[in-house]
C-alpha positions in Angstrom: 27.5 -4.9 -11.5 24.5 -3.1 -13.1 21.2 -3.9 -12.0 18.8 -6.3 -14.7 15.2 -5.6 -14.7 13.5 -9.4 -14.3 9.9 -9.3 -14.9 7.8 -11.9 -13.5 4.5 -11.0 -14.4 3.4 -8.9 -17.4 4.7 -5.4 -16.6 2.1 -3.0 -14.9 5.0 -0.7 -14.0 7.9 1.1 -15.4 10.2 -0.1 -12.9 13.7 2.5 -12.5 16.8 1.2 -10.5 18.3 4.4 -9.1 21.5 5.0 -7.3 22.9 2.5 -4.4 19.4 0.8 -2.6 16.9 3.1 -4.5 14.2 2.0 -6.4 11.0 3.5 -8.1 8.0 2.7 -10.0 6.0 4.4 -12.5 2.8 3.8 -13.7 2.4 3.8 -17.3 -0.8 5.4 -17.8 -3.0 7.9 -16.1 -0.9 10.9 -16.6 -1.5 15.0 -15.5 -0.6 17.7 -17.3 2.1 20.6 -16.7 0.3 23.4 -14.9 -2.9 21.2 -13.7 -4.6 21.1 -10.9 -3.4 17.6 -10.4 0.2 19.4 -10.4 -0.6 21.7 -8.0 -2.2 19.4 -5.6 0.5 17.0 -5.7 2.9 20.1 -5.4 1.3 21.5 -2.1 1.5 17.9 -0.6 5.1 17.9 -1.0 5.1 20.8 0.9 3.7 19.5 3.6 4.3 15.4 4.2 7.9 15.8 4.7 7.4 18.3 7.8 4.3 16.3 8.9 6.0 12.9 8.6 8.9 14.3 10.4 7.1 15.7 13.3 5.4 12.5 14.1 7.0 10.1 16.9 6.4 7.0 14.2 7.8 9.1 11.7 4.8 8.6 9.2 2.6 10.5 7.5 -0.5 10.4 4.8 -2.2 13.3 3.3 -5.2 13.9 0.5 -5.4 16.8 -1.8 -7.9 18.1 -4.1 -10.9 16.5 -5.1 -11.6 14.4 -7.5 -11.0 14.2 -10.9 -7.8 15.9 -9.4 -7.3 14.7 -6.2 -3.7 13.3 -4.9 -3.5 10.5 -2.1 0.0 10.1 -0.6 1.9 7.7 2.2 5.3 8.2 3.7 7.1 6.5 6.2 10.5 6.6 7.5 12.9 3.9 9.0 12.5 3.3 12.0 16.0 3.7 13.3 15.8 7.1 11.3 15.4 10.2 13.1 13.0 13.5 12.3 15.9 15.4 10.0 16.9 12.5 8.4 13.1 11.7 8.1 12.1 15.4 6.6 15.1 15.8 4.2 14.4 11.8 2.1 11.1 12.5 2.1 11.6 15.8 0.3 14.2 14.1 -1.7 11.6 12.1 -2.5 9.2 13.8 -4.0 11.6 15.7 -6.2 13.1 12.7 -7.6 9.8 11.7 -8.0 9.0 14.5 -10.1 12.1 13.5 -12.4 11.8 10.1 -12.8 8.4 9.5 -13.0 7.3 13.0 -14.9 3.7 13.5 -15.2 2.7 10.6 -13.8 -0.2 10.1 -11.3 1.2 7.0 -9.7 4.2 7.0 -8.6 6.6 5.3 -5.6 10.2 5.3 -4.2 12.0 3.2 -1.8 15.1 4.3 0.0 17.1 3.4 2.7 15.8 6.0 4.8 12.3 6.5 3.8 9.4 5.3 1.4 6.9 7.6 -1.1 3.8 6.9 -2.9 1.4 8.6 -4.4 -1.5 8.4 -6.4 -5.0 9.4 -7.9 -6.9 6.6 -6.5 -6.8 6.2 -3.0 -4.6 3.4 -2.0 -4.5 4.7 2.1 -7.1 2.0 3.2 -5.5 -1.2 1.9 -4.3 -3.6 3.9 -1.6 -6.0 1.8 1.6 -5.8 0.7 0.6 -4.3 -2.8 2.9 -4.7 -6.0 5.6 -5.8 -4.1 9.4 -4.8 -5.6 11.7 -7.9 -4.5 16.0 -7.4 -4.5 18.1 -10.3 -4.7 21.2 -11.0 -3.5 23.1 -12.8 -6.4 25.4 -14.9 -3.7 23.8 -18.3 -2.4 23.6 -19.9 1.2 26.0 -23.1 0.9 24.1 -24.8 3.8 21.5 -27.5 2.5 18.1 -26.2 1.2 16.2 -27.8 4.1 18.9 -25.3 6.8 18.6 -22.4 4.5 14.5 -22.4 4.8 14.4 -23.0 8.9 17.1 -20.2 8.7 14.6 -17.7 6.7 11.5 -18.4 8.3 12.8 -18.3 12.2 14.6 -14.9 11.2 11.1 -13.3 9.6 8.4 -14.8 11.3 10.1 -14.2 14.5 10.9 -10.5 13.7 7.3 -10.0 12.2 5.8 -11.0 15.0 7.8 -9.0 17.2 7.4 -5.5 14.9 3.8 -6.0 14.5 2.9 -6.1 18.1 4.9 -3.1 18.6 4.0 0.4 18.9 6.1 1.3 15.9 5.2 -1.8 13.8 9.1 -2.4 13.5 11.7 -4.3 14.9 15.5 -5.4 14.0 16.9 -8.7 14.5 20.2 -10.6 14.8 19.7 -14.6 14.3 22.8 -16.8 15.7 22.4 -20.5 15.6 25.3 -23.0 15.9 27.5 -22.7 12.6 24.8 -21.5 10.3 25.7 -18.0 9.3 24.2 -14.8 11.3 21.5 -13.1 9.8 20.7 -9.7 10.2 16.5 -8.8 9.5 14.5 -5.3 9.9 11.2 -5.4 9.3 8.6 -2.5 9.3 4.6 -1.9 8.3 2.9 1.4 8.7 1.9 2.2 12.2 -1.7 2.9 11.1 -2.6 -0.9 10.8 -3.8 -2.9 13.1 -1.7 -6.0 14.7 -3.4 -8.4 12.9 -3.2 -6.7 9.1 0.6 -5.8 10.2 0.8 -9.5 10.7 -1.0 -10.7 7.3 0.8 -8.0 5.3 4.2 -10.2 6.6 2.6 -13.1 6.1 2.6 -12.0 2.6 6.3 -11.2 2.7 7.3 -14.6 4.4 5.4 -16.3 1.3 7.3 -14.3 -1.1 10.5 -15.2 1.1 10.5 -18.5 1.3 9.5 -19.1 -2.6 11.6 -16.7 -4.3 14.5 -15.6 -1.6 15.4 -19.1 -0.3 19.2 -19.7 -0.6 19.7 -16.4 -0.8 22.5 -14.2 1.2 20.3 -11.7 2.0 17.1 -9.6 -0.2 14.2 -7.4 0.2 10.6 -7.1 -0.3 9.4 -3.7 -0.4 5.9 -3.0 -0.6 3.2 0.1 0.0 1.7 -1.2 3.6 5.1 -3.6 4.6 8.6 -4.3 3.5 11.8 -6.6 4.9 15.2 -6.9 4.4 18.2 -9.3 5.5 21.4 -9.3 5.3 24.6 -11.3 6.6 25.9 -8.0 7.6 24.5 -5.5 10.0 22.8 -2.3 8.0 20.9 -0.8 10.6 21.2 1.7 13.5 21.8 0.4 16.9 21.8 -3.0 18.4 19.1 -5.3 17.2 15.5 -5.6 19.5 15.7 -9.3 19.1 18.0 -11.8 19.7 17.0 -15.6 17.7 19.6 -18.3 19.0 17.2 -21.5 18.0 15.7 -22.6 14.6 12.0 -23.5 14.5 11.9 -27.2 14.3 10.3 -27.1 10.6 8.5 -24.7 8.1 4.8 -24.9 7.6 3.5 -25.3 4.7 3.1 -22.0 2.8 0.3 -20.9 0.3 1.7 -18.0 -1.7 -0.9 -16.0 -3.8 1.6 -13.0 -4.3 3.8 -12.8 -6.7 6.4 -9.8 -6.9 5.8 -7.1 -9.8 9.6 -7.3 -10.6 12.9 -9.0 -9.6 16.1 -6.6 -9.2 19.3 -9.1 -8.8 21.9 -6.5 -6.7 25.7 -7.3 -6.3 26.9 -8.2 -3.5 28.0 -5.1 -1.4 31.0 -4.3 0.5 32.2 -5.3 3.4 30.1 -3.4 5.9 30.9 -1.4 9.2 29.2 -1.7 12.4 26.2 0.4 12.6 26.7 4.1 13.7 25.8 4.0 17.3 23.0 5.1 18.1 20.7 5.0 21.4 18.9 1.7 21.1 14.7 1.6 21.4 13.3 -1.0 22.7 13.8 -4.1 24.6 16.2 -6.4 23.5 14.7 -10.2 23.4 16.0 -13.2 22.9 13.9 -15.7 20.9 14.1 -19.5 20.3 11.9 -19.2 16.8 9.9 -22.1 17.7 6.4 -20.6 17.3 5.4 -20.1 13.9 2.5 -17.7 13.0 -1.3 -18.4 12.4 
């Protein structure tokens, strides 16, 4: 099925689908020239961030280069159930895709699987929210009630939030199995530089975004600069999940969404997916009842 570009708010961003679960955004102005400075700044960080990110135990990296009018700002972060030469060789992918799709341009970003890129000329490194978040749709639909379908979403990402941002890495997976309503599979992940409260608010921001514009839905992403989320009915991560939600939260609060998502990409619905690769499993499992909600 090919992938529809559905704005929702005037476009800031030249938004390019690539191959399976890739995504990247282009800003429309504010371009270098071939040969610049800029260039070469932007060309010695890509250099450098892939080995850096690789060689750090949350598998995340930032880096400045230059100084300004031609300095380059620039965030990486890996899975976390990604390893360091997995790590090193999307984030060098990365940039040279980067490079491609978004030529001459000074703000740039690309969401894999694996790994995440951005860079820029203005220095993005300090914020704290969710930031021009991307948002993937699942074209299927829930058939439980609407009323089901909402407990389900909330209890599977404010329970998983709350575990990833209170942990070391700022990530955590989770499996959510509750009578006959259908498992849910959820991975959720902010940088490790933030704080556990911003962690928290920047999912806050995705469980808005969520519950207004993912509810029903078999499973979706939000992917943003500081957080991003996915769930699934099918397990698409490496080892077994951290948490274990066999409860629904008794009701969903009432939720104030200021964010709206840049763009909508509706995806088909994939195959029929394998268990994970095994893999050695970090991390605690929990089990969870999702009756607390966040504050």
């Amino acid at each position: 099925m090919a992938m529809v570009i559905l704005p929702l708010l005037p476009l800031l961003l030249l938004l390019v689908p690539l191959a399976a679960a890739q995504w990247s955004s282009c800003s429309k102005s504010d371009d270098y020239k071939s040969n610049s400075t800029y260039e070469a700044n932007l060309g010695l960080l890509s250099s450098t961030l892939p080995k850096k990110a690789a060689s750090s135990t949350t598998l995340f990296a930032t880096g400045i280069m230059g100084n300004v009018p031609d300095v380059v700002y620039a965030l990486t972060l890996c899975r976390g159930d990604s390893n360091a030469s997995a790590c090193e060789s999307c984030v060098t992918t990365a940039f040279q895709d980067l490079r491609q799709l978004c030529p001459y341009k000074k703000n740039a970003a690309v969401y894999y699987d694996p790994c995440m890129l951005k860079f820029s000329n203005k220095n993005f490194l300090a914020a704290t929210t969710v930031n021009d978040p991307l948002m993937i749709v699942n074209t299927k639909n829930f058939t439980t009630n609407a009323d089901i379908t909402q407990r389900l979403l909330f209890t599977l990402i404010n329970s998983t939030a709350q575990l990833a941002a209170n942990s070391l890495r700022r990530f955590s997976t989770s499996r959510l199995d509750v009578g006959s309503s259908p498992t849910l599979y959820c991975l959720m992940q902010c940088m490790p530089d933030l704080i556990p409260h911003d962690c928290e608010s920047c999912f806050q921001d995705i469980l808005n975004i969520t519950l207004e514009y993912l509810g029903g839905k078999q499973g979706g992403r939000v992917l943003g600069t500081r957080c991003y989320m996915r769930y699934e009915m099918y397990p698409f991560f490496q080892g077994d999940p951290t948490l274990r939600i066999i409860n629904l939260a008794p009701h969903v609060p009432t939720i104030n969404n200021t964010t709206t998502p840049a763009t909508v990409y509706p995806q088909s619905q994939p195959p029929d997916a394998a268990p994970p690769p095994e893999g050695k499993v970090t991390g605690q499992e929990h089990k969870e009842k999702g009756t607390s909600t966040r504050k």
